[in-house]
DRENTORGU-116711 format. One record per residue (C-alpha): x, y, z; residue in one letter. Coordinates in nm, 2 decimals, always signed. Example, Ala and Ser with C-alpha at 12.3 -4.5 7.8 and 13.67 -1.06 7.14 Angstrom:
BEGIN
ATOM        x        y        z   r
ATOM    +1.23    -0.45    +0.78   A
ATOM    +1.37    -0.11    +0.71   S
END
This chain:
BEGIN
ATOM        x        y        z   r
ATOM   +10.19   +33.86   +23.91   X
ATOM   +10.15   +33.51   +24.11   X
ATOM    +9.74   +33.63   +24.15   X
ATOM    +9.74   +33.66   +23.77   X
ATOM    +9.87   +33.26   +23.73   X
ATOM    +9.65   +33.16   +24.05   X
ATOM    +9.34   +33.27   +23.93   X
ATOM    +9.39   +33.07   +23.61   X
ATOM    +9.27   +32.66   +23.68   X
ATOM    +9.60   +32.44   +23.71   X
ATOM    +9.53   +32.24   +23.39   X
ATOM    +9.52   +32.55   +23.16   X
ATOM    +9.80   +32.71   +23.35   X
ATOM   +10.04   +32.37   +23.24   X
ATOM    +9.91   +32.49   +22.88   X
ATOM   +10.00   +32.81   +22.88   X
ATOM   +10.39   +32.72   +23.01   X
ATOM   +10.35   +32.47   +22.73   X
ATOM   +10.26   +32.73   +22.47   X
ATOM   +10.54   +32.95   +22.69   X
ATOM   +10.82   +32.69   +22.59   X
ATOM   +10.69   +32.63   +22.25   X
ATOM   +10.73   +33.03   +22.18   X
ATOM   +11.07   +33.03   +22.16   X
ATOM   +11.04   +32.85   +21.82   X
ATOM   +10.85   +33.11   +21.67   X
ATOM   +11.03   +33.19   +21.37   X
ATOM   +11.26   +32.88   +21.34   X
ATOM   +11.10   +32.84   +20.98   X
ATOM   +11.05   +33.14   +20.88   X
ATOM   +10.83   +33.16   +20.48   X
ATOM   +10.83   +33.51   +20.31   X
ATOM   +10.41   +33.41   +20.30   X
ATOM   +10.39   +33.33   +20.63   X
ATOM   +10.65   +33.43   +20.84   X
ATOM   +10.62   +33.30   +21.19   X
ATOM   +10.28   +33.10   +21.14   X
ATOM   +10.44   +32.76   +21.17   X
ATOM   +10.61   +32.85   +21.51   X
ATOM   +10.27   +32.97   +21.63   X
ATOM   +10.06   +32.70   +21.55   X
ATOM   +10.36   +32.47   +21.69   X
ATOM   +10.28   +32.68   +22.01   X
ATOM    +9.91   +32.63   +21.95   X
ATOM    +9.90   +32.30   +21.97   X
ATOM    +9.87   +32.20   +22.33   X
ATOM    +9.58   +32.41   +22.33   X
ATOM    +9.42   +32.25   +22.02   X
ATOM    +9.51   +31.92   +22.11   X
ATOM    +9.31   +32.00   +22.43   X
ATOM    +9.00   +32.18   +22.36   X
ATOM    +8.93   +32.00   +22.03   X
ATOM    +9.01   +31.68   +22.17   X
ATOM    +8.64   +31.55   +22.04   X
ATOM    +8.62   +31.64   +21.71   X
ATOM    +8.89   +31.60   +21.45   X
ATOM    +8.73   +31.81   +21.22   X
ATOM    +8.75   +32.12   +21.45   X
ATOM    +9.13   +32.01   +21.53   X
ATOM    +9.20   +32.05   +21.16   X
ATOM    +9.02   +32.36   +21.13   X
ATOM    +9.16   +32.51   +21.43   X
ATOM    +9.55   +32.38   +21.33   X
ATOM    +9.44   +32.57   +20.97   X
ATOM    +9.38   +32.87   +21.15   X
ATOM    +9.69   +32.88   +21.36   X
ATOM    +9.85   +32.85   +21.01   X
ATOM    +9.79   +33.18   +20.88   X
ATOM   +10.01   +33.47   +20.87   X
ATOM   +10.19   +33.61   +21.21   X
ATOM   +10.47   +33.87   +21.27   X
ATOM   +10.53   +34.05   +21.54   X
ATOM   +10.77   +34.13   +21.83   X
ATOM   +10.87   +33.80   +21.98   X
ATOM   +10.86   +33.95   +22.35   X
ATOM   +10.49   +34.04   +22.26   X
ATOM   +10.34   +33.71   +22.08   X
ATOM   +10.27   +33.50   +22.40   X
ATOM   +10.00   +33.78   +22.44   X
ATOM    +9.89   +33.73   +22.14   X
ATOM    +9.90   +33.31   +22.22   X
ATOM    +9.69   +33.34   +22.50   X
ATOM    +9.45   +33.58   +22.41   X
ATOM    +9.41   +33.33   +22.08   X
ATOM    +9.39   +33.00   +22.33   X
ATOM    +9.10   +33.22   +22.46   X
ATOM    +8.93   +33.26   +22.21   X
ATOM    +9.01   +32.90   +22.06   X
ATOM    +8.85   +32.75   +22.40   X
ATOM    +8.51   +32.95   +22.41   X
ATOM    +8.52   +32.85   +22.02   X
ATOM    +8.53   +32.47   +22.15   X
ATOM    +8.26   +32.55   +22.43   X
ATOM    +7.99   +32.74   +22.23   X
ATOM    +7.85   +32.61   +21.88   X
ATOM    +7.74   +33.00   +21.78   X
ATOM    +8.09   +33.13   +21.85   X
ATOM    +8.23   +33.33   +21.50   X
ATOM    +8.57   +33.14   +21.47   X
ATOM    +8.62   +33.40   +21.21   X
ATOM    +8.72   +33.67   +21.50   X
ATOM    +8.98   +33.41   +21.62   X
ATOM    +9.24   +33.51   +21.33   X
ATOM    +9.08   +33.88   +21.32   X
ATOM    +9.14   +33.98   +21.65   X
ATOM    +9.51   +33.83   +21.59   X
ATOM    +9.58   +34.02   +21.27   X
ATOM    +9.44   +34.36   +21.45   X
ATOM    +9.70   +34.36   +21.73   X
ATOM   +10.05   +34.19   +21.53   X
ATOM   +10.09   +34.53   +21.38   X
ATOM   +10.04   +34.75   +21.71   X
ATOM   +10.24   +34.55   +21.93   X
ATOM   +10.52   +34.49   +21.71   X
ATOM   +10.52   +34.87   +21.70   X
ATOM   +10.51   +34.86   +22.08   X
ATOM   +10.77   +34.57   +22.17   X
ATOM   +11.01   +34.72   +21.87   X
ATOM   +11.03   +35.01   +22.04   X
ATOM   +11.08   +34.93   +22.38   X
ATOM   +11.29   +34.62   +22.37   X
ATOM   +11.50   +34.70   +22.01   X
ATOM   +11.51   +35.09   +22.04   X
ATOM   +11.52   +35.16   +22.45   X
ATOM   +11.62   +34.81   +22.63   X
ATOM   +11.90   +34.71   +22.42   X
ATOM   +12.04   +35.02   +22.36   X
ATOM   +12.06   +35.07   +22.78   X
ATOM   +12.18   +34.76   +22.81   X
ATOM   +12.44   +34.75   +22.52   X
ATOM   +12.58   +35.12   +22.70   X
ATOM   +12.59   +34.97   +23.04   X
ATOM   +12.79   +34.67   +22.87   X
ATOM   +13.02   +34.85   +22.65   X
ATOM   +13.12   +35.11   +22.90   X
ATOM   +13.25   +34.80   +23.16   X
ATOM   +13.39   +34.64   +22.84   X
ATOM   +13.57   +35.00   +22.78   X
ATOM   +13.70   +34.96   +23.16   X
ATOM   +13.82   +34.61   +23.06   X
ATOM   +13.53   +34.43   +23.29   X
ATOM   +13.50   +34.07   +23.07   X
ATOM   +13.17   +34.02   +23.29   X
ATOM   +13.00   +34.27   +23.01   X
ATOM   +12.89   +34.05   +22.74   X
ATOM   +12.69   +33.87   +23.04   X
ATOM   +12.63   +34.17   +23.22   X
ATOM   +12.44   +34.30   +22.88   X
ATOM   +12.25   +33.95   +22.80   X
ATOM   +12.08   +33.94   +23.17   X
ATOM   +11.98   +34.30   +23.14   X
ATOM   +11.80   +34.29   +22.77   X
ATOM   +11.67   +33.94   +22.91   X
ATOM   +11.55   +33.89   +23.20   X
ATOM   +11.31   +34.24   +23.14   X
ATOM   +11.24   +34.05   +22.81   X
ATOM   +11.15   +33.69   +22.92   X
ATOM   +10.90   +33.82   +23.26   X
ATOM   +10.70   +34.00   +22.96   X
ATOM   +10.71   +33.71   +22.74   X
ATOM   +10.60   +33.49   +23.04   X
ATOM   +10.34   +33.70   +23.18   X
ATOM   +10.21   +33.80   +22.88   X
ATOM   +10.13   +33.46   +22.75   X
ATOM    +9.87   +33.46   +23.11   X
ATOM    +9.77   +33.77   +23.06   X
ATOM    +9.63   +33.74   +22.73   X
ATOM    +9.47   +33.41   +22.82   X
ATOM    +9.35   +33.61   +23.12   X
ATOM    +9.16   +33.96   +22.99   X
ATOM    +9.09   +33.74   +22.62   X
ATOM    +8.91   +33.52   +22.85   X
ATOM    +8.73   +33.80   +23.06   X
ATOM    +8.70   +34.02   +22.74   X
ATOM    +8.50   +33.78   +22.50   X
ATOM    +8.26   +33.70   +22.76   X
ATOM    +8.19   +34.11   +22.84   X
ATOM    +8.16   +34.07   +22.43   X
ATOM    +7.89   +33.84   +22.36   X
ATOM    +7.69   +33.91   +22.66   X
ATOM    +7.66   +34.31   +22.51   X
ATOM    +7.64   +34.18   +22.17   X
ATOM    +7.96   +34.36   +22.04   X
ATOM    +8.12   +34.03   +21.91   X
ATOM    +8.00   +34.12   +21.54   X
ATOM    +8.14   +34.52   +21.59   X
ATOM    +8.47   +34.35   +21.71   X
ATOM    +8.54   +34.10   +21.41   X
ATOM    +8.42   +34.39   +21.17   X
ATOM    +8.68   +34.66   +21.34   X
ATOM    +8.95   +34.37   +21.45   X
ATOM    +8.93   +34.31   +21.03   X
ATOM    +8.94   +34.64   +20.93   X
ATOM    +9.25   +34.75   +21.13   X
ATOM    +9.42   +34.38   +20.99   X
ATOM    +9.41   +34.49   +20.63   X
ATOM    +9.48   +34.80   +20.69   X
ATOM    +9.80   +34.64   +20.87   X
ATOM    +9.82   +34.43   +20.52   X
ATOM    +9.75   +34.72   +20.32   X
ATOM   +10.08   +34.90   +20.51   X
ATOM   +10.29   +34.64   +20.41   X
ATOM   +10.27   +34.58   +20.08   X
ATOM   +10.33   +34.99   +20.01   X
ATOM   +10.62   +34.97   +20.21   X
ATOM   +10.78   +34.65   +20.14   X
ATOM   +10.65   +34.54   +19.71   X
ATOM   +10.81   +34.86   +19.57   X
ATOM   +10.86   +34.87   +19.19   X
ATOM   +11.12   +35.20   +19.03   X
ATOM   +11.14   +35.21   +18.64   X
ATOM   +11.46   +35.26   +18.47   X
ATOM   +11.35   +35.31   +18.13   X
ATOM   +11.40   +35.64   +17.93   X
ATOM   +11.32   +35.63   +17.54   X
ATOM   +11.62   +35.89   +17.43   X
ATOM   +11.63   +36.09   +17.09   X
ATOM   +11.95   +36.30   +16.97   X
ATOM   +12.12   +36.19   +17.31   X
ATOM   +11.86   +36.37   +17.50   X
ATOM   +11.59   +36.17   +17.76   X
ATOM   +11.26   +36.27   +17.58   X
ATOM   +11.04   +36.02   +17.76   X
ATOM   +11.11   +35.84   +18.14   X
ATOM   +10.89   +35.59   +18.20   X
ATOM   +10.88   +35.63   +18.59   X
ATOM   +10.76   +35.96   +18.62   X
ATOM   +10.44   +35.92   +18.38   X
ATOM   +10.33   +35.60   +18.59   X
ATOM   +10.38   +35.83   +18.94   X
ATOM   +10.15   +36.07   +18.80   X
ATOM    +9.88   +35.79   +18.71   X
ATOM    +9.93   +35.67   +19.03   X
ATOM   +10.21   +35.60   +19.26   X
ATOM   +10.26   +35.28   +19.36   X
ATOM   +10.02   +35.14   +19.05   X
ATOM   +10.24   +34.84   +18.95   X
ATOM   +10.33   +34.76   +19.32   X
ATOM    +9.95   +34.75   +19.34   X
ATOM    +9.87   +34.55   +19.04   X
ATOM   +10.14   +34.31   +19.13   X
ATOM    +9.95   +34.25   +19.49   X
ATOM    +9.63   +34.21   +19.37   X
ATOM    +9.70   +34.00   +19.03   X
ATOM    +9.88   +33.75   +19.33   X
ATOM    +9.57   +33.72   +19.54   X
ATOM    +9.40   +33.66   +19.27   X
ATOM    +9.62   +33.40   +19.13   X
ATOM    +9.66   +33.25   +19.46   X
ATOM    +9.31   +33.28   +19.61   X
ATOM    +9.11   +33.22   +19.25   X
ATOM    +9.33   +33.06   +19.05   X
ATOM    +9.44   +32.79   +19.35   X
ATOM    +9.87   +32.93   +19.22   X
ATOM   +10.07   +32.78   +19.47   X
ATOM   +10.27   +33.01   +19.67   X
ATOM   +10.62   +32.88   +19.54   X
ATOM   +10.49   +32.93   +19.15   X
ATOM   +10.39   +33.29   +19.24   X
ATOM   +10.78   +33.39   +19.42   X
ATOM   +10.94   +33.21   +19.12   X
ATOM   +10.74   +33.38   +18.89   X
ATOM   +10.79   +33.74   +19.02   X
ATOM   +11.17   +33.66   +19.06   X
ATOM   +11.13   +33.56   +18.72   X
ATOM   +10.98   +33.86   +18.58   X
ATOM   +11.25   +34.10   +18.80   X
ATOM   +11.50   +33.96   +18.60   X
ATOM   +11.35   +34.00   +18.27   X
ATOM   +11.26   +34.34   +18.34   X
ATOM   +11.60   +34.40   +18.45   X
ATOM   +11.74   +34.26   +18.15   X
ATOM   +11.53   +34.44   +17.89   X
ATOM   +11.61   +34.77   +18.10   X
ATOM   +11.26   +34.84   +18.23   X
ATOM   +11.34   +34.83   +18.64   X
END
């Protein structure tokens, strides 16, 4: 591990400690639109304050980009961090670069590694640790609340630290390989494709939409409202909701705050009038 830091220059390693630090604000201010984005931009900054220290016009652009939506494990985002201060420095090096496979590439790996890290810290470390620590607590040991945080932690931070170089490391590596083959254009298409698809997995699993409405006769349900729209299509008004929101949002310049008051809005109407 100390040959990964090494090989790294000395200014750029200070950065990446910086950005290291900076992590650990991630979701302090969490948004339902952009979860952790303001914690990783936070941890952007040294970076951006460093490679774009020319132009304030690229700063901007760059802080904008560092803006946009990011959720993922929090032991896995420093990969993410560096591989992204990679890409923002060749972006500051090279006029041709596509700063449009900066937020790409990030979007195509939140989902997989939050799959990854969910697993192996929240399903496998912490349950070890949390049997270790009840089992001395059982033997009345009082050492096993700390005995439990050191052993879900420490794994947890040297892959939080590490990673952080080691994405700054093979992102840095890994572009070059790129655009010297000419693959940069195949990446950004791919790295976009497997982010919306991310997207795309989110909204059918977390905008969900169940009708309660039943038009009765004689005391008897003759019509259920649910049902008929499942075989339209399931998921149609979770759907429609989604896309009349980017459109509102994207076309229509809606701020974010008038769309979640108006959808809480209309979730209480349709709960009063007995539709959902």
């Amino acid at each position: 591990m100390s040959n990964l830091t090494k090989s790294i220059p000395a200014e750029e390693r200070k950065l990446l400690r910086k950005a290291f630090w900076r992590s650990f604000t991630l979701y302090a201010a969490v948004s339902p639109a952009k979860q952790g984005a303001s914690g990783f931009c936070y941890s952007m900054m040294p970076f951006i304050n460093r490679f774009y220290s020319g132009s304030e016009e690229k700063k901007k652009e760059a802080l904008s980009r560092s803006m946009s939506y990011f959720n993922t494990t929090i032991t896995c985002s420093t990969f993410i961090m560096g591989l992204v201060a990679s890409m923002e420095k060749k972006n500051s090096e090279q006029p041709d670069f596509d700063a449009g496979s900066i937020n790409a590439v990030k979007s195509s790996l939140m989902g997989p590694l939050a799959g990854i890290g969910d697993s192996i810290f929240w399903g496998v470390l912490r349950v070890i640790a949390a049997g270790i620590a009840v089992g001395m607590g059982a033997a009345g040991n009082v050492l096993a609340p700390v005995v439990f945080l050191l052993l879900f932690n420490i794994p947890s931070l040297l892959v939080k630290y590490y990673g952080t170089f080691l994405g700054y490391k093979l992102g840095s590596e890994y572009i070059q390989k790129v655009y010297a083959s000419g693959l940069m254009n195949i990446l950004t298409k791919g790295a976009s494709t497997v982010g919306l698809i991310m997207v795309g997995g989110m909204t059918a699993s977390m905008v969900t939409f169940r009708s309660a409405f039943e038009l009765t006769m004689d005391g008897e349900s003759v019509l259920s409202l649910q049902p008929m729209l499942d075989q339209i299509f399931v998921g149609m008004v979770p759907l429609g909701l989604t896309l009349l929101c980017y459109y509102l949002l994207k076309k229509k310049n809606v701020s974010i705050t008038t769309l979640i008051l108006g959808v809480i809005a209309l979730s209480i109407l349709l709960s009063l009038l007995g539709i959902a």
